[in-house]
C-alpha positions as CSV (number, residue, x, y, z in Angstrom):
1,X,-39.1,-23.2,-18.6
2,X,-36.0,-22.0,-16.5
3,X,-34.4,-18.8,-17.2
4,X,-31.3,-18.2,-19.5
5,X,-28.7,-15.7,-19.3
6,X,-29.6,-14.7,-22.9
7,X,-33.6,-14.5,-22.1
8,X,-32.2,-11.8,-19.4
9,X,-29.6,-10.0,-21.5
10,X,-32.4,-9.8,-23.9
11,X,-35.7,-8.5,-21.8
12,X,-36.7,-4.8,-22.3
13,X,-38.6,-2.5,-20.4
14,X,-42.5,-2.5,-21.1
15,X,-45.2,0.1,-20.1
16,X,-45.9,-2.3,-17.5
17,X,-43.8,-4.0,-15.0
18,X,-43.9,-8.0,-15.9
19,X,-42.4,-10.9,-14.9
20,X,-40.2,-13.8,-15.7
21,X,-40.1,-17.2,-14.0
22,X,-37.7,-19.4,-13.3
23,X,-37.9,-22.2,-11.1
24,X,-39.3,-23.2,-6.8
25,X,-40.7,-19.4,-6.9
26,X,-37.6,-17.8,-8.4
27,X,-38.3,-15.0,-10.6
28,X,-37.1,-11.6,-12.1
29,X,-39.4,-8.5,-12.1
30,X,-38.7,-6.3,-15.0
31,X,-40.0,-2.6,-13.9
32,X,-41.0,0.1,-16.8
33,X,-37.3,2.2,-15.9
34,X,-35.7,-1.2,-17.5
35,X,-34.4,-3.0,-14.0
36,X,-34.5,-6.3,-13.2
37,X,-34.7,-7.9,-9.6
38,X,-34.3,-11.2,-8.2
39,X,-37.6,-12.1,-6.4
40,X,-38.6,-15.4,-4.0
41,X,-42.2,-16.1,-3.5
42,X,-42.2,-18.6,-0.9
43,X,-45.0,-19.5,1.9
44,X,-43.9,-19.9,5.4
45,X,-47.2,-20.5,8.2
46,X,-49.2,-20.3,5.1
47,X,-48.7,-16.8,4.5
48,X,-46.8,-16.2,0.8
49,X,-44.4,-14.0,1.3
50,X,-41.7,-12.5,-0.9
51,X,-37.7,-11.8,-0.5
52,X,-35.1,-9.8,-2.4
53,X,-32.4,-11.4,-3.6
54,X,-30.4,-7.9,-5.4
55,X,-30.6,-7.3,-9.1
56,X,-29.5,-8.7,-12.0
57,X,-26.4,-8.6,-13.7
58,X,-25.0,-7.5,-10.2
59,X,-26.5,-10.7,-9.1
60,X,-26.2,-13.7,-11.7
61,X,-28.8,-16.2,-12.8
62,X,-26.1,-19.0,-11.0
63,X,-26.0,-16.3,-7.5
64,X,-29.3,-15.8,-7.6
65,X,-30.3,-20.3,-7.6
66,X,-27.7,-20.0,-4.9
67,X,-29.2,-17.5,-2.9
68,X,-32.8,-19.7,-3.8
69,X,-31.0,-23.1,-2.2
70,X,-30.2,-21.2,1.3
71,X,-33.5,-19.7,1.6
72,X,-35.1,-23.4,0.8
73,X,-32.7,-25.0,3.5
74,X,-33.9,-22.3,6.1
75,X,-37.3,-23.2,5.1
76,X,-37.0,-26.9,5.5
77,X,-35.6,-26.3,8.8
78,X,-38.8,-24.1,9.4
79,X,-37.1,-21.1,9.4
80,X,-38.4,-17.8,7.6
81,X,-35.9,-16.7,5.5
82,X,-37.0,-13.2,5.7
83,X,-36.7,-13.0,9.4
84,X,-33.7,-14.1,8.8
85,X,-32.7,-11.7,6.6
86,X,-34.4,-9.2,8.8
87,X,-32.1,-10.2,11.8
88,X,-29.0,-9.9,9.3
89,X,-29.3,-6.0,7.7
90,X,-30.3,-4.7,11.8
91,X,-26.6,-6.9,12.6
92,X,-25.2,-5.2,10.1
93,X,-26.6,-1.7,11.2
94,X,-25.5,-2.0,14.6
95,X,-21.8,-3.1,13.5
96,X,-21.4,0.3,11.6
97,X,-23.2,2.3,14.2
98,X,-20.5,1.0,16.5
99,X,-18.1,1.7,14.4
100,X,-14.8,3.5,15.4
101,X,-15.6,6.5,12.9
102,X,-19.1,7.2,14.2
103,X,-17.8,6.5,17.6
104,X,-14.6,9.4,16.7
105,X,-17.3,11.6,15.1
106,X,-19.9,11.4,18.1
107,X,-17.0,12.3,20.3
108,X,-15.4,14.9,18.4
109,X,-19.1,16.9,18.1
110,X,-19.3,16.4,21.5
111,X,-16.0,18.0,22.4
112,X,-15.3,20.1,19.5
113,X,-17.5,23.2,21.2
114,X,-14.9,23.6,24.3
115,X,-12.1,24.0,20.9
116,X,-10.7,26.8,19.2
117,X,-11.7,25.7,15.4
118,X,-8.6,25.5,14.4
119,X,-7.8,22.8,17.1
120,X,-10.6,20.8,16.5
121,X,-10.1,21.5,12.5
122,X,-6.3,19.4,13.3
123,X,-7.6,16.9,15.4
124,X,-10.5,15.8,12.7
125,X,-8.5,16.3,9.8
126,X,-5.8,14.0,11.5
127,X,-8.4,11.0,12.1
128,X,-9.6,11.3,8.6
129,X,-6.2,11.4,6.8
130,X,-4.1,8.9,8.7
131,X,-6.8,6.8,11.2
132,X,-10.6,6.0,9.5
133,X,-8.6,4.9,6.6
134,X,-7.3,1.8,8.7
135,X,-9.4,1.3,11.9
136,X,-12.4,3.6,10.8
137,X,-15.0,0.6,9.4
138,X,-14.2,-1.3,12.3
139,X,-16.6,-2.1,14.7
140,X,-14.9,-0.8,17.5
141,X,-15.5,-3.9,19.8
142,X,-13.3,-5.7,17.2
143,X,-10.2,-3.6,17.4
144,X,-7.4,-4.7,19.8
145,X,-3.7,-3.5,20.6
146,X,-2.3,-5.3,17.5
147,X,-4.5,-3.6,15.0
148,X,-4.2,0.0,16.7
149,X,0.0,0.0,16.7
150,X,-0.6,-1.1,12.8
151,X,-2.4,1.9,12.0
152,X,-0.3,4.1,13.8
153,X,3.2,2.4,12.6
154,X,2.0,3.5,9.2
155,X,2.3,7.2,10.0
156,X,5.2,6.1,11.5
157,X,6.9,4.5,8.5
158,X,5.7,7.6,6.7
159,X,8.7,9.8,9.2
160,X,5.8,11.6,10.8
161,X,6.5,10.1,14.4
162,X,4.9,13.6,16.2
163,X,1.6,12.9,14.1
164,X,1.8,9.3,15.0
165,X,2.2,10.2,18.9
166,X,-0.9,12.6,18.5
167,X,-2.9,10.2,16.7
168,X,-2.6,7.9,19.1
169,X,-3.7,10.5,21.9
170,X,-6.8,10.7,19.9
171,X,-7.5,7.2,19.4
172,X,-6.9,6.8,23.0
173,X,-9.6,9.4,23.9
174,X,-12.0,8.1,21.8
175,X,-12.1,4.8,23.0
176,X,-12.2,6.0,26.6
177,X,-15.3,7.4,25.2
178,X,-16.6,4.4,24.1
179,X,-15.9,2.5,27.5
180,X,-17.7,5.3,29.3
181,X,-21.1,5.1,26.9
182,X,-21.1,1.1,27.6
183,X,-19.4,0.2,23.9
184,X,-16.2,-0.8,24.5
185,X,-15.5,-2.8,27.5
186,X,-11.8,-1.6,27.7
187,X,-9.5,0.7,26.2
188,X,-6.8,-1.6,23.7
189,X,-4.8,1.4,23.1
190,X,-3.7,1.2,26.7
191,X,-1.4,-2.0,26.4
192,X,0.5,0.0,24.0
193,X,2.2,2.6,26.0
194,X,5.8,2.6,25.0
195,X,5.4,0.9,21.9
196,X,5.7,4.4,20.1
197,X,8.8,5.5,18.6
198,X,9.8,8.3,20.9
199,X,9.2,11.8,19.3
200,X,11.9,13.5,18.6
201,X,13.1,16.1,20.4
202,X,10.0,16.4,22.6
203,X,9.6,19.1,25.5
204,X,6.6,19.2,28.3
205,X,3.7,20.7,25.9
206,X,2.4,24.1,26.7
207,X,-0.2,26.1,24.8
208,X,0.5,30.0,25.1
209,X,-3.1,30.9,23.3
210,X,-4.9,32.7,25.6
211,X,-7.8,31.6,23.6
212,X,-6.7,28.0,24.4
213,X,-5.3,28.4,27.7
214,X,-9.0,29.5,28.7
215,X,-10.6,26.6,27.1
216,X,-8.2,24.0,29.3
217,X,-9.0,26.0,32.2
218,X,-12.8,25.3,31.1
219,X,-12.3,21.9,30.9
220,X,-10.3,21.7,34.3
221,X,-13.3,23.4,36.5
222,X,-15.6,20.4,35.0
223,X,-13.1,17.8,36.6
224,X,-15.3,15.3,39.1
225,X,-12.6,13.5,40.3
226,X,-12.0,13.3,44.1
227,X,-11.1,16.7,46.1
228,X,-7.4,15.9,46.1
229,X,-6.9,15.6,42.7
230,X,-9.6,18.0,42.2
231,X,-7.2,20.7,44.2
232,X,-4.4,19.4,42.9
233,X,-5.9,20.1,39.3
234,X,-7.2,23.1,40.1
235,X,-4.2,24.9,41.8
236,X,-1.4,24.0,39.3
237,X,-1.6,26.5,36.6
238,X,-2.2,29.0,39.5
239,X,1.3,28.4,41.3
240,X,3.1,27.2,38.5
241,X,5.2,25.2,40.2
242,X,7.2,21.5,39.4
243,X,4.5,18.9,39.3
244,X,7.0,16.9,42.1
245,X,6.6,20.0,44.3
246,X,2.7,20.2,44.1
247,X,2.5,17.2,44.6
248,X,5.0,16.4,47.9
249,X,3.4,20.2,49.2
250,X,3.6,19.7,53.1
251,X,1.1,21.9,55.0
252,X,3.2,22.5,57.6
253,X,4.7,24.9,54.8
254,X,1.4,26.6,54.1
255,X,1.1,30.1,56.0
256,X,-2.9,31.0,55.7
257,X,-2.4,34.1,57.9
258,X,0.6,35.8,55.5
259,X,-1.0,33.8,52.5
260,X,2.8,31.5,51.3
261,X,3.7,28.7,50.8
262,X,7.1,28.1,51.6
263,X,9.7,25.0,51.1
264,X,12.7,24.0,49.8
265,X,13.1,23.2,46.1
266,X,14.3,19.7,46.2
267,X,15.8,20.5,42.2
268,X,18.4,23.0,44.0
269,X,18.0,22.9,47.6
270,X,17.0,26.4,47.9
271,X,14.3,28.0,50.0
272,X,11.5,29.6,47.9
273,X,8.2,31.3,48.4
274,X,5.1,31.2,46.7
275,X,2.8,33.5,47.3
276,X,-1.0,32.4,47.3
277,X,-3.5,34.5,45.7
278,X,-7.0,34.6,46.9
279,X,-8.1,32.2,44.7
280,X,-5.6,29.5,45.4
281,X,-6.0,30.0,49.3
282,X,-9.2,29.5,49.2
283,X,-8.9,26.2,47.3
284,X,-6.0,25.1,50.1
285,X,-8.7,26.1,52.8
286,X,-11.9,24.4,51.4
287,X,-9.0,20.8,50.7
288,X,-8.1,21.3,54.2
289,X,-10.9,19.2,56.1
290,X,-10.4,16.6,53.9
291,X,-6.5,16.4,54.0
292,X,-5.4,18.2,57.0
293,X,-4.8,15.2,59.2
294,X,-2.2,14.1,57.1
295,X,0.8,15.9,56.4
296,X,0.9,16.1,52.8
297,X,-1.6,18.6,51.1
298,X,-2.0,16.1,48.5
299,X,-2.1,12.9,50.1
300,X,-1.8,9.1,48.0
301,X,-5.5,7.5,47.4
302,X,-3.7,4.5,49.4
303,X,-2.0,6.1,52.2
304,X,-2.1,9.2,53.9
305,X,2.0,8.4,55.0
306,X,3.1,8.9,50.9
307,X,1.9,12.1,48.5
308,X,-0.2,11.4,45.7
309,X,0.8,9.4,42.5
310,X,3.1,11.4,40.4
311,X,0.8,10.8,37.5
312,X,-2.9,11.5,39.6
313,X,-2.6,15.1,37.8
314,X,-2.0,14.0,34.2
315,X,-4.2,11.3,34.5
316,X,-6.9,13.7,35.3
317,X,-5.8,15.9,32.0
318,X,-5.9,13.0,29.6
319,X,-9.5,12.0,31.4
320,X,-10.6,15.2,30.3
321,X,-9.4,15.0,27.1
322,X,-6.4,17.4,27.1
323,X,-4.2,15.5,25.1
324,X,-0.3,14.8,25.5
325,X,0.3,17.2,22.8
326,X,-1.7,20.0,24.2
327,X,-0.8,20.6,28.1
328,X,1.2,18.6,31.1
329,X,1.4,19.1,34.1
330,X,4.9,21.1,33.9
331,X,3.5,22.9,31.0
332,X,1.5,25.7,33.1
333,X,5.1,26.5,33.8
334,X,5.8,27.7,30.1
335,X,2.1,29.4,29.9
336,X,3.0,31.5,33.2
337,X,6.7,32.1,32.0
338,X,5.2,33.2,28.5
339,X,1.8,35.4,29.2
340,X,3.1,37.1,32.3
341,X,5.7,38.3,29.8
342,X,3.9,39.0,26.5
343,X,0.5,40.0,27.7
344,X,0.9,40.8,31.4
345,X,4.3,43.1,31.0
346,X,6.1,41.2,34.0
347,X,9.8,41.7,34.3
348,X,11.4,38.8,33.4
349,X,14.0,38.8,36.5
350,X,10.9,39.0,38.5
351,X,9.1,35.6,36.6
352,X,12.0,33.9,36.6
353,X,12.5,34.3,40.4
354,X,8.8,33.1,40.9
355,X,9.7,30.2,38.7
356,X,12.7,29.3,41.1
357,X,15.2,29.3,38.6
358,X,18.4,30.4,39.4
359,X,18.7,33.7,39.5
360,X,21.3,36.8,39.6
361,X,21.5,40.7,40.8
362,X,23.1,43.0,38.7
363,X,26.3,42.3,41.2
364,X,26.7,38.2,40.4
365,X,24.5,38.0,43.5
366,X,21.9,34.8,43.6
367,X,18.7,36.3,44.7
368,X,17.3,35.0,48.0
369,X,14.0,33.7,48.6
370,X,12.4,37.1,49.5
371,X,13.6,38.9,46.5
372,X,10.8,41.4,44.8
373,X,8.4,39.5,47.5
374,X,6.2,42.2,47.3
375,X,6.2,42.5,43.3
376,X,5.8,38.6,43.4
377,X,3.0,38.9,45.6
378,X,1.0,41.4,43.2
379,X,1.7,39.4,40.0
380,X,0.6,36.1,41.6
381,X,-3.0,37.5,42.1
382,X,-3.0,39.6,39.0
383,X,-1.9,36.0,37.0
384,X,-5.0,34.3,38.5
385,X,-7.6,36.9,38.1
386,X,-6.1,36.8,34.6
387,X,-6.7,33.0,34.6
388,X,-10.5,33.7,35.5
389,X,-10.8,35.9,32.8
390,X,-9.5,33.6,30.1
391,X,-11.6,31.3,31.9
392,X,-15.0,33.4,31.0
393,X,-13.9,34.0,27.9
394,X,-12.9,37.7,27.9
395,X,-10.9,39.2,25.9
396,X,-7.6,40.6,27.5
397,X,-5.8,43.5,26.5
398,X,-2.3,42.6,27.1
399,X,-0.5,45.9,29.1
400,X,2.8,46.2,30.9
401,X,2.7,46.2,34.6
402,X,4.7,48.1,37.0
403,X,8.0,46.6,37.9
């Protein structure tokens, strides 16, 4: 006799699990704790086998006759309804292994140990508040342009367009993760530059933690890019210069023997000097076989006759993960300008005269090009040993230096 709803309402639990029929192999198992599952006993190559259907009430009597008429049409169709269910639940598991929160999470473990925790504390706090809400069950193959500028218009409608901007750096790096371990075939967030609502008040980001400073420089020694943008990389936050004057250097301004670099700032049309520490001449002298036939320093990938791509540098920093939010290329500018200050004890006349910016004697009088050369020269290599010791991860005592 087929089951009835009030023949299920109505079983109780016995010392023995037991059974109760209802029709084509359809029954309900009543275990001794008082639950009662939906079984199929079928027979398929003349094997019986058996298949879970859920439990009831979760599953109805109607659901579970249901779930008994799709199993019978796989099995007229000579098709094992349990391999088929087999082939469903490991679907399922790879959809929400490729999801974009295990995706973010694998990533962020895998960066997180080059962060100071309370970076890495914002960055994963700021996908979990306002991004695995929205795009976080996805698999990530599924999410396009459309569905990443809904999730972040939503911190935008919210008024917190600088969290927006840096949740969409994130999302940016994390899918870039996913095209490089062979998940994602391309990078949707990509189609979206410009789409943002520009943040407010914005200046070139610069981090002045030393802490921080030495974890970017980390991350720019593991850069395996091509030796142009490699040097290029390598050598800005050691001349803190404008990213357009790296960039167009000339080395027919490059003295090796008196260790300068000398050109004219195409911002004011003056003549300035940077002097090259140890460190950064060596990096001009090991690029030099590869670039010295043309005559930029920093050539363009497509011709030798042009400098590199204004945006080769901060391309490189946003491969690396340094996000827009955390450094740019004009940003080693504010780090030098800050910690030769606060922690090294440079005079500011002096920092500012290395920085090219205009400035004046006592008397009114511009400085010239060879003002506090010698001063300049001292504080360029102290700045970069300093760099190599953030670098390692020593702690610096900061001290005033002799001006």
């Amino acid at each position: 006799m087929p089951l009835s709803d009030a023949a299920l309402r109505a079983a109780k639990p016995a010392e023995k699990a037991y059974r109760m029929y209802d029709t084509n192999g359809l029954y309900v198992e009543v275990t001794t704790a008082g639950s009662k599952l939906w079984r199929l006993k079928y027979r398929f190559d003349g094997k019986e086998k058996r298949l879970a259907l859920g439990s009831y009430p979760a599953v109805s009597l109607k659901d579970a006759r249901a779930r008994l008429e799709e199993a019978r049409k796989l099995l007229a169709n000579e098709v094992d309804p349990g391999n088929v269910r087999k082939a469903q639940k490991a679907a399922k598991l790879e959809r929400a292994a490729n999801s974009f929160e295990v995706i973010a999470r694998e990533w962020y473990e895998r960066q997180s140990s080059a962060w100071v925790p309370s970076h890495g504390l914002r960055i994963i706090r700021r996908l979990e508040r306002d991004v695995f809400p929205t795009l976080g069950a996805l698999p990530i193959q599924d999410i396009n342009a459309p569905k990443v500028l809904a999730a972040i218009r939503k911190i935008e409608e919210r008024g917190a367009v600088e969290t927006a901007h840096r949740a969409f750096q994130n999302c940016g790096q994390v899918f870039r993760y996913a095209v490089s371990t062979g998940r994602l075939d391309s990078d949707p967030s990509r189609d979206l530059r410009g789409a943002l609502s520009p943040a407010k008040g914005s200046h070139f980001a610069a981090t002045t933690d030393p802490v921080e400073v030495g974890r970017l420089l980390r991350l720019v020694d593991s850069y395996q890019g091509g030796y142009t943008v490699t040097a290029a990389l390598k050598l800005a936050p050691m001349v803190f210069v404008r990213p357009g004057e790296l960039r167009s250097a000339r080395w027919s301004d490059v003295d090796f023997d008196a260790a300068e670099w000398r050109y004219e700032v195409p911002k004011t049309r003056t003549q300035h000097i940077v002097p090259l520490s140890t460190q950064a001449k060596a990096i001009l002298e090991a690029l030099r076989p590869h670039t010295g036939h043309s005559e930029y320093v920093f050539p363009g990938g497509r011709s030798p006759l042009k400098p590199m791509s204004e945006n080769a540098v901060l391309a490189a920093m946003r491969e690396l993960g340094i996000g827009a939010d955390e450094m740019t290329g004009h940003g080693w500018r504010a780090v030098a300008r800050t910690l030769l200050d606060e922690v090294l004890g440079y005079a500011p006349h002096i920092i500012e005269q290395q920085l090219a910016h205009a400035v004046r004697d006592p008397l009114g009088r511009a400085y010239n090009r060879t003002a506090h050369l010698p001063e300049r020269k001292k504080m360029m290599q102290a700045w970069v040993d300093y760099l190599d010791k953030l670098k390692q991860g020593a702690e610096v005592i900061p001290f005033k230096a002799a001006s």
